[in-house]
C-alpha positions as CSV (number, residue, x, y, z in Angstrom):
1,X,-20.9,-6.8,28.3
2,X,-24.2,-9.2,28.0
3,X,-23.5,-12.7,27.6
4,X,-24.3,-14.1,24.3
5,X,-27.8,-15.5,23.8
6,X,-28.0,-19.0,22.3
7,X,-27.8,-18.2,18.9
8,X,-24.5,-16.7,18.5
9,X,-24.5,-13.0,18.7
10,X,-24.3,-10.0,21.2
11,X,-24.0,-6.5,21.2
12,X,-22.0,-4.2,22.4
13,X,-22.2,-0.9,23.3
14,X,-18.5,1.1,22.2
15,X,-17.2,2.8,24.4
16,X,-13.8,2.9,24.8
17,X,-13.5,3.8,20.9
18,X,-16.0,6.2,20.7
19,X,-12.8,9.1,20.3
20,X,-12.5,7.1,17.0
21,X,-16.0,7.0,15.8
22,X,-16.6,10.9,16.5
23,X,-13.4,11.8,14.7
24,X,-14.4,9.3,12.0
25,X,-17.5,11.7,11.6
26,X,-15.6,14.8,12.0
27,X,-12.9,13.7,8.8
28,X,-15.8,13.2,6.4
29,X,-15.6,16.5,5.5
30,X,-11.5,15.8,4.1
31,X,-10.9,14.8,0.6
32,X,-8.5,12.5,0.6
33,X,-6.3,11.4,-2.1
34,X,-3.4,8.8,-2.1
35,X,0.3,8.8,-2.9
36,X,3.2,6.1,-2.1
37,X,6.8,5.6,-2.8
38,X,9.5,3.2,-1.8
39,X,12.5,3.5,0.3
40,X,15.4,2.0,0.5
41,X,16.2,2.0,4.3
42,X,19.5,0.6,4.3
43,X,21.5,3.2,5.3
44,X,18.9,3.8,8.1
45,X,19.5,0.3,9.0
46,X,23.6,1.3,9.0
47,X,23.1,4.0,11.1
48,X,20.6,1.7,13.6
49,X,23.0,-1.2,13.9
50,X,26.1,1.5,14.6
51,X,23.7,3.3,17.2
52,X,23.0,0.0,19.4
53,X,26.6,-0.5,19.4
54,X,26.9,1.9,21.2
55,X,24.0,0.8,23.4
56,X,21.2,3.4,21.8
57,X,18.0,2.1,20.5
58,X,16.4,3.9,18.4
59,X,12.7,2.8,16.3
60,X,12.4,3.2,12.7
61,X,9.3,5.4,13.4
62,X,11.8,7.8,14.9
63,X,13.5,8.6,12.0
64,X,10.3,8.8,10.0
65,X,8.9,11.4,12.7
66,X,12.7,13.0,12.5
67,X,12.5,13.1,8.6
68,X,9.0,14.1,8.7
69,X,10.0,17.5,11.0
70,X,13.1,18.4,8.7
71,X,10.7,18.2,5.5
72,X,7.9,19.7,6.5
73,X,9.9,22.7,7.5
74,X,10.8,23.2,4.2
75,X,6.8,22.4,2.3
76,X,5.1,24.6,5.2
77,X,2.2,24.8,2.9
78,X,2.0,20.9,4.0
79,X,2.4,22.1,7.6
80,X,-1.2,23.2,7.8
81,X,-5.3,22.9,8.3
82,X,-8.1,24.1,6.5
83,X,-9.6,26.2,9.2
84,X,-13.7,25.5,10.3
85,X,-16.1,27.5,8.7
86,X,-15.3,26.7,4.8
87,X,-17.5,25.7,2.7
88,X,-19.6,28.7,3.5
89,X,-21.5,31.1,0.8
90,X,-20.2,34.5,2.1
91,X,-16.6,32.7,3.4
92,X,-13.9,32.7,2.1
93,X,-11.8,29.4,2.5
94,X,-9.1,29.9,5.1
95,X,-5.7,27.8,5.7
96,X,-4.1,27.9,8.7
97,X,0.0,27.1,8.2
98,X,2.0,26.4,11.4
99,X,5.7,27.4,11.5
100,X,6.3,24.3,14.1
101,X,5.8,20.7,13.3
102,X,3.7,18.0,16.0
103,X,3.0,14.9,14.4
104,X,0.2,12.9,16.2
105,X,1.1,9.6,16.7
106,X,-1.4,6.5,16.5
107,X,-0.5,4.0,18.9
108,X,-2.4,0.6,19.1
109,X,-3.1,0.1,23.1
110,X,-5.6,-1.3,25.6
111,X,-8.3,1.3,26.9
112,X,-10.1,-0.5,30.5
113,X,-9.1,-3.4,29.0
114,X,-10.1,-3.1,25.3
115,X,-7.9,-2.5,22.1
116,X,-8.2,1.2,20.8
117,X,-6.1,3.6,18.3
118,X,-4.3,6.2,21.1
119,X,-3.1,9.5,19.4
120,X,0.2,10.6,20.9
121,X,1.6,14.3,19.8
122,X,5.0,14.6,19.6
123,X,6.1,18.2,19.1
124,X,8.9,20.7,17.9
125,X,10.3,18.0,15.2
126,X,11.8,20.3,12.5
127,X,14.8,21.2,15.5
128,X,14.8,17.7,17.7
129,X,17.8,15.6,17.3
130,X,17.0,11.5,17.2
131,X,17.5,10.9,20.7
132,X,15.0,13.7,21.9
133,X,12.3,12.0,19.2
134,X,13.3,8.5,20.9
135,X,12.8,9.8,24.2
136,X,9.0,10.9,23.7
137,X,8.5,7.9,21.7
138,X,9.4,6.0,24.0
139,X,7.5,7.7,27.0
140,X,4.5,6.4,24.7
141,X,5.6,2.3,24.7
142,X,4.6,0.4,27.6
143,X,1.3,-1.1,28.2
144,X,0.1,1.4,30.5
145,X,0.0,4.5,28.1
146,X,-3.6,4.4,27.9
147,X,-3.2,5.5,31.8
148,X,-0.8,8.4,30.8
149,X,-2.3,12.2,31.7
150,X,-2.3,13.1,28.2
151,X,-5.2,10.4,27.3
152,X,-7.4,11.7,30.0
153,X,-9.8,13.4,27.4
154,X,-10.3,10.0,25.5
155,X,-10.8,8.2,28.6
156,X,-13.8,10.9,29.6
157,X,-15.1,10.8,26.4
158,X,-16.1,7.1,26.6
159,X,-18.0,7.8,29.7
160,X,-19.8,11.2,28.6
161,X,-23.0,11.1,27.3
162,X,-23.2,10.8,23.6
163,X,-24.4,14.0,22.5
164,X,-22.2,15.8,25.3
165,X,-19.1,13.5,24.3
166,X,-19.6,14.7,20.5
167,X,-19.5,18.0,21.5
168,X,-16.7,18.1,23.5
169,X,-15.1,16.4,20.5
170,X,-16.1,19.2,18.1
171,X,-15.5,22.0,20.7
172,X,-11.8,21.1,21.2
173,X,-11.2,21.0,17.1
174,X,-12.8,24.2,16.7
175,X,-10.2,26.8,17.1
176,X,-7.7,26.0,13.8
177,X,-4.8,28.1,15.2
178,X,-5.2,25.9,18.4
179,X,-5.1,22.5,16.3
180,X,-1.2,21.4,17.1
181,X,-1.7,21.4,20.6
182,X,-4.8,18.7,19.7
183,X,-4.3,17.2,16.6
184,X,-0.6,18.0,15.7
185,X,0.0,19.2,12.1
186,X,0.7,15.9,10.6
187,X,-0.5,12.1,11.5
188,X,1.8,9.5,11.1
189,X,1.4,5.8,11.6
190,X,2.4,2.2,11.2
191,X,1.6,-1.5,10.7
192,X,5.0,-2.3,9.9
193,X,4.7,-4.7,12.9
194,X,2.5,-7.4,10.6
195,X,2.6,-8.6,7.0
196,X,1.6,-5.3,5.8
197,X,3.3,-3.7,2.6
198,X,1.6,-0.5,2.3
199,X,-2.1,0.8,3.8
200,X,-3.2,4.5,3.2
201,X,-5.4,6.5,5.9
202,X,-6.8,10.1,6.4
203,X,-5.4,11.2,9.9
204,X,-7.7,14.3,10.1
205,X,-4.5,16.5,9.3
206,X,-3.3,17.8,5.7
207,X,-0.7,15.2,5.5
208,X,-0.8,12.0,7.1
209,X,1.9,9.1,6.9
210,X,1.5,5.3,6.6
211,X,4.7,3.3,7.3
212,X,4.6,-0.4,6.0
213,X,7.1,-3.3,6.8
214,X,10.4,-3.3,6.0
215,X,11.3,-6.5,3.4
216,X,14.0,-7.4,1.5
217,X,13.2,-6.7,-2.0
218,X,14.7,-6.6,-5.7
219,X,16.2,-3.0,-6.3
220,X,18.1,-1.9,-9.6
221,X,21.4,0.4,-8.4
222,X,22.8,3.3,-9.9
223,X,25.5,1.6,-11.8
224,X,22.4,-0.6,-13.7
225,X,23.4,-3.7,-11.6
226,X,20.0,-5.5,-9.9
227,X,20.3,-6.1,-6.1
228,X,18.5,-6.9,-2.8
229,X,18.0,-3.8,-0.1
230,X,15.7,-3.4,3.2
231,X,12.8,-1.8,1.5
232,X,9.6,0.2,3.2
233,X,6.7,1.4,1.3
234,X,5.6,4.9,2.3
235,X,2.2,5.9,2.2
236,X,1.2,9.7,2.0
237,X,-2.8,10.8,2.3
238,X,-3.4,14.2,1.6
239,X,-6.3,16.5,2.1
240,X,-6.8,18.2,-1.2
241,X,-8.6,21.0,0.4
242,X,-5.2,22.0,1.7
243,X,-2.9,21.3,-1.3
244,X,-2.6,20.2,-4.6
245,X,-1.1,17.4,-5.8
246,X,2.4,18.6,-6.8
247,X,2.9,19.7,-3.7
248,X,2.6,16.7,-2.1
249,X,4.2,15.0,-4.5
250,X,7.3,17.2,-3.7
251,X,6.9,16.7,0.0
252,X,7.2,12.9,-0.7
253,X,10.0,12.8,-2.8
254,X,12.1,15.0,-0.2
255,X,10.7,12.0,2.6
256,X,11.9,9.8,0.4
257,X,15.3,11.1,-0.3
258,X,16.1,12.2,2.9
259,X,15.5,8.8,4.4
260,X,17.4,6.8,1.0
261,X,20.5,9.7,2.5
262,X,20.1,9.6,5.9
263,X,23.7,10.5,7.7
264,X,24.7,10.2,10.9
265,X,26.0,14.1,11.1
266,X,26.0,15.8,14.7
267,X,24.7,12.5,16.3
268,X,22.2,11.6,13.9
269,X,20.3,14.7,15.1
270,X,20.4,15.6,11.1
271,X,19.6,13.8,8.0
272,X,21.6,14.6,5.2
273,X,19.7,16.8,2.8
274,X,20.3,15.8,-0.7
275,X,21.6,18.7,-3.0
276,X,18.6,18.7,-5.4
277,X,16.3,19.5,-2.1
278,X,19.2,22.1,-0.6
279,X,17.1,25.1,-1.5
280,X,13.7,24.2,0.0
281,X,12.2,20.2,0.2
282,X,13.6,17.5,4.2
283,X,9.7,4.4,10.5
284,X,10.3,0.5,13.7
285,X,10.1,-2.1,11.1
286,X,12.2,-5.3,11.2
287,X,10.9,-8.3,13.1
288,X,8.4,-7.9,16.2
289,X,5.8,-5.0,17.4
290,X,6.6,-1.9,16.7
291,X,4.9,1.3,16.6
292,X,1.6,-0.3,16.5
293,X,2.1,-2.2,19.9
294,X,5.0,-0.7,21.3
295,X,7.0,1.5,18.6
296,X,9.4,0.3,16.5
């Protein structure tokens, strides 16, 4: 980096976030559209407080990632990615739906020494139990993740040449039936660590979820009595190439009563499924950094 001249301003060549800028290009294509929803995490928090009782941590991102498996399993048509090639005059469009859910995780960390959006997959959610989920999670939060194996591809792309870098970029997102093993099959991410409420981004998958900070907030009960509860707004972005609206809509609602039930059956490895989602629809907030520094 130059020093700055006298009259104030430098610039800098990007490097370290070039992965960012060439997916930014690639994701134009999406069409994005924006849902949220709020939920009441207190019996999240219940199950949390009981769990470090007995000396296990687990991040609020966890559960979102293990509520995000269990309902995704039931909306596969949310499970998926348009596959390249469409629009096209002689093609027809083509979705690609994957039986197995890997949620790419965006983790806020130092790359050589400057601050860049890591995406960490975590696979196989619609069968891992809480501590499995906490386990990878956690493989993901110290300050030297940038340095993990996994990142070696972002790391090479900010020393490639441009147009080589950009093509390697595309090359890897080519194949659709490939994607999981890239991109996972849904993006989640957070800010819950800051005075954020609710944000809304396009992850490059067909669903991606935005986690904001858990506050106390006025809630009305069942019974018609008004009360305060741990509240977290949910953010879901998705690509309406890939599905319509309903369907998303459905996919949130089951998010958001799976979370608002969550039970601590066969060591928290399961959420309770509410009976109205039986037949077919399954964040770390709190104080200090969570998923966007170290998970929460």
């Amino acid at each position: 980096m130059s020093p700055a001249p006298a009259h104030g301003s430098h610039t800098v060549i990007e490097r370290r976030r070039r992965h960012t800028l060439f997916f930014l290009e690639w994701a134009e294509s999406q069409r994005p559209v924006h849902l949220d929803t709020d939920i009441d995490m207190t019996r999240v928090l219940e199950h949390r407080e009981r769990a470090r009782a007995d000396g296990l941590r687990y991040s609020y991102v966890t559960y979102l990632l293990h509520a995000t498996g269990r309902a995704l399993a039931r909306h596969q048509e949310a499970n998926a990615v348009m596959a390249p090639g469409w629009p096209g005059f002689w093609r027809a469009p083509r979705i690609v739906r994957f039986r197995s859910v890997t949620a790419k995780l965006a983790l806020d960390r130092k790359v050589d020494g400057e601050r860049a959006v890591l995406s960490a997959l975590v696979p196989r959610l619609e069968r891992a139990s809480l501590r499995e989920i906490q386990e990878q999670v956690d493989r993901y939060r110290g300050e030297q993740a940038a340095e993990l194996p996994e990142f070696k591809g972002v790391r090479m792309l900010g020393r490639l040449p441009l147009p080589l870098g950009r093509a390697a970029f595309g090359a890897a997102l080519r194949e659709a039936r490939k994607r999981p093993g890239v991109f996972g099959t849904v993006s989640v991410s957070s800010l819950g660590h800051g005075a954020v409420d609710g944000f809304h981004s396009a992850g490059g998958t067909a669903v991606t979820l935005c986690a904001g900070r858990i506050a106390q907030r006025p809630v009305v009960r069942a019974d018609g009595t008004l009360g305060a509860a741990p509240v977290m707004r949910l953010g879901l972005t998705f690509d309406h190439r890939v599905i319509d609206g309903g369907a998303a809509a459905d996919l949130l609602t089951d998010l958001h009563d799976t979370m608002e039930a969550f039970d601590d059956v066969d060591d928290g490895s399961r959420g309770h499924v509410p009976a109205a989602h039986a037949r077919g629809t399954d964040h770390d907030h709190g104080t200090g950094r969570e998923l966007a520094g170290s998970p929460r």
